[in-house]
N, C-alpha and C positions, 0 to 999 in steps of 0.2 A: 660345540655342536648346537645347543641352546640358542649360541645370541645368533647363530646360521637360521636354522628352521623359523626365530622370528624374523628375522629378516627378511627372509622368504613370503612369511606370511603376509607383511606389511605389503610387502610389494606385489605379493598376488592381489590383497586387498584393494590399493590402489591405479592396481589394471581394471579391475573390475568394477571397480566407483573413481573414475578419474575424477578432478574438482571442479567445479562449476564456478562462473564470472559473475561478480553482482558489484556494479558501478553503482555508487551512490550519492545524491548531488544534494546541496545544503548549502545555506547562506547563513553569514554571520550578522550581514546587514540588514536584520530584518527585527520584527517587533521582540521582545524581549522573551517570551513565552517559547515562542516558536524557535528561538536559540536555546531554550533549555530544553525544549523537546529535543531539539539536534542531536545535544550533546549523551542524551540519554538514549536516542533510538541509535545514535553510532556505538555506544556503549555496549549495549543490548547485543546487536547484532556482528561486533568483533566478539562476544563471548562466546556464539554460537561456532566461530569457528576453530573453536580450542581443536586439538587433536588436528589442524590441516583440513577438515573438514571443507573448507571450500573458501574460495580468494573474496572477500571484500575490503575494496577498493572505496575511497571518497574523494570526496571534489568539490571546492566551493567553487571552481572554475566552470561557471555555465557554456562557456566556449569550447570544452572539452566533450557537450553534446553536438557530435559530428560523425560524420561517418564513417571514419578512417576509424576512429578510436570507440565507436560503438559497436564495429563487426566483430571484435573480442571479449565480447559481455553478452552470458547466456542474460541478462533481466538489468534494468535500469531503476534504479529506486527515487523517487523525488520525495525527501526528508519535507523541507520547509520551501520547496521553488520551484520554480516551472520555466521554461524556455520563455528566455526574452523578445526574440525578435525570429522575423520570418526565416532566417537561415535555419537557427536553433531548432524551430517548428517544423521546419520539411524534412531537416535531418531524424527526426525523432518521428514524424508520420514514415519516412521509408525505413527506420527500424522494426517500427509496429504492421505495418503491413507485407513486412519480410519475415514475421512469426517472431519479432523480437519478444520481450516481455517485460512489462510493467509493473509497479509495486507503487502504489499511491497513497500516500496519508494526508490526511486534513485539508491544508491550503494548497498542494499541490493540484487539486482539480477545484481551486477559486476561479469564478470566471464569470464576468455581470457583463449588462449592455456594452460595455466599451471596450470588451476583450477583443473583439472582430477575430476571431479564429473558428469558422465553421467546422472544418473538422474536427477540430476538440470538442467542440458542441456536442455535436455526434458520437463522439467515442465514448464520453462521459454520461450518455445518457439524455441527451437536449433538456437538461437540467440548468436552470441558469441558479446564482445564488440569490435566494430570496429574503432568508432573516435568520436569526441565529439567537438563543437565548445569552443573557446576561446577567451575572457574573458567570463562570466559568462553573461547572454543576457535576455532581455525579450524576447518573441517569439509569433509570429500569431499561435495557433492552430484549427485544423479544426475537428467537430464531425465528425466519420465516422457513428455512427447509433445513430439517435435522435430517435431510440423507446427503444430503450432498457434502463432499470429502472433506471441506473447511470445516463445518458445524456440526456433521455427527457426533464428537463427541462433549458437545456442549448441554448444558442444562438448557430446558423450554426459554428462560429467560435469567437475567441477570444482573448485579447492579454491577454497571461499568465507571471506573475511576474519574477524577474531576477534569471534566472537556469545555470548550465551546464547541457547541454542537450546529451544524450547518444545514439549515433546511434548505432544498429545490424545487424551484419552481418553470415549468412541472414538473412533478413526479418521474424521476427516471424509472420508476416501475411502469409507465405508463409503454413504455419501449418495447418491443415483444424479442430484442437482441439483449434486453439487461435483463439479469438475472439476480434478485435482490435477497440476501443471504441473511441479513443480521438490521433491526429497526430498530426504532426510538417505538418505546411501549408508547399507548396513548394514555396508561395509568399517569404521566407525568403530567401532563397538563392541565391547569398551566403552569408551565414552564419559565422558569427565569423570576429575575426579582427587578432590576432594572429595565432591559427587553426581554417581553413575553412573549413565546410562542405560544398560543393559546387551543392548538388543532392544528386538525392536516397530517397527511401521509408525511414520513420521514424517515427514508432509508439511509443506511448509514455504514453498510459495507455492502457491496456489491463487483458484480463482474459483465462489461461485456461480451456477451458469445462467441463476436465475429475476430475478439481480438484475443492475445493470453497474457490477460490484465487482470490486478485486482486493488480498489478502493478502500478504503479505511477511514471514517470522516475521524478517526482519533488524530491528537497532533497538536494540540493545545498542552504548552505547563508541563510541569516537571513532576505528575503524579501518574502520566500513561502506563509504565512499567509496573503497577506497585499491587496489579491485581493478578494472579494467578489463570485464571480463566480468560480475561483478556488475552495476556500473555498465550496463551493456548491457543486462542482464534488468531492473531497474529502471527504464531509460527507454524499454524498449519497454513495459512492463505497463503505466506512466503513458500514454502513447499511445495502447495496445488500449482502456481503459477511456473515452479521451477521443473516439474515433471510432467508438465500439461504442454512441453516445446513440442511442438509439430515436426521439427524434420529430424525427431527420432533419439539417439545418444544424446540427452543436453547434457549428460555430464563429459562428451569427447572433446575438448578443446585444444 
């Protein structure tokens, strides 16, 4: 009668929170760093699905960003890559502007004069990359809005584990559609010991309005995991973007 009633219970349970899709894409042919991030944000985020909790999916196959196989994934995650070529890129503008959703870390929104993808431009804030400190650094960051669902429960500011950190130029705060959640203190600077960032605005997690994306300039090295609070802005931002779907049940798949 026991193992009846749990069983029951599971499966009411599971009516009631069906599981939600999250594709996640990563290259192995990429600088060294950013393969150890790989290995640790896929790490990371298969532990989170202990219990059936919810399907993640990976992929070093950037080919597999298409349409056919994106209409089955509540959020698309870019680990260490971004869409190669113009097919890749329209398939993944018509996921985003069909209410798909986004999860971005570090070099997944790199993009300089020779990227030639306007719309990325624009999603990301018309931030292009301008300089980035050196060697790879812990760093002060400061909450820019402690109400909003990612950071309320964050402390005013915090030291975040050893990154390359990625300044934009301009400012995607300048964007009145980007909404800039978590900064590089300016206590830091100057910044770096090789390249110095010396000033300047530098946001470093953020979202835009128009779309239900979220950024992370973390993503550097095999030390992003190792902070608790970190860890806590990162699993709530994953969360806000998975229950922030627009057309309603994201967990109905």
């Amino acid at each position: 009668m026991l193992i009846l009633l749990s069983l029951l219970f599971c499966l009411n349970l599971q009516a009631q929170f069906p599981r939600f899709k999250v594709l996640a894409f990563y290259s192995k042919q990429v600088e060294r760093d950013h393969v150890l991030f790989a290995n640790d944000a896929i790490r990371f985020f298969k532990d989170l699905t202990s219990g059936g909790g919810f399907v993640f999916d990976t992929t070093s196959t950037m080919s597999d960003l298409n349409d056919v196989k994106l209409k089955n994934y509540q959020l698309v995650m870019m680990i260490n890559d971004f869409p190669q070529n113009t097919e890749q890129r329209e398939s993944f503008r018509r996921y985003m502007e069909n209410g798909g959703g986004w999860f971005g870390f570090h070099v997944a929104a790199y993009n300089d004069h020779d990227t030639n993808w306007p719309w990325e431009l624009d999603f990301l804030g018309g931030g292009v990359f301008y300089r980035n400190n050196w060697p790879p650094m812990p760093a002060k960051l400061v909450v820019d809005d402690p109400k909003h669902e990612i950071t309320k429960g964050l402390p005013a500011s915090f030291i975040a584990p050893i990154n390359e950190w990625y300044q934009w130029e301009p400012s995607p705060r300048e964007r009145k559609n980007i909404k800039v959640l978590v900064s590089l203190s300016p206590d830091n600077y100057p910044f770096g010991l090789k390249d110095i960032v010396p000033d300047g605005d530098f946001p470093v997690v953020w979202t835009n309005t128009d779309y239900r994306m979220i950024y992370l300039n973390m993503g550097h090295g095999s030390q992003i995991f190792t902070d608790a609070t970190q860890n806590k802005l990162i699993i709530d931002a994953f969360r806000w973007v998975i229950v922030t779907d627009k057309k309603g049940n994201i967990f109905d798949n």
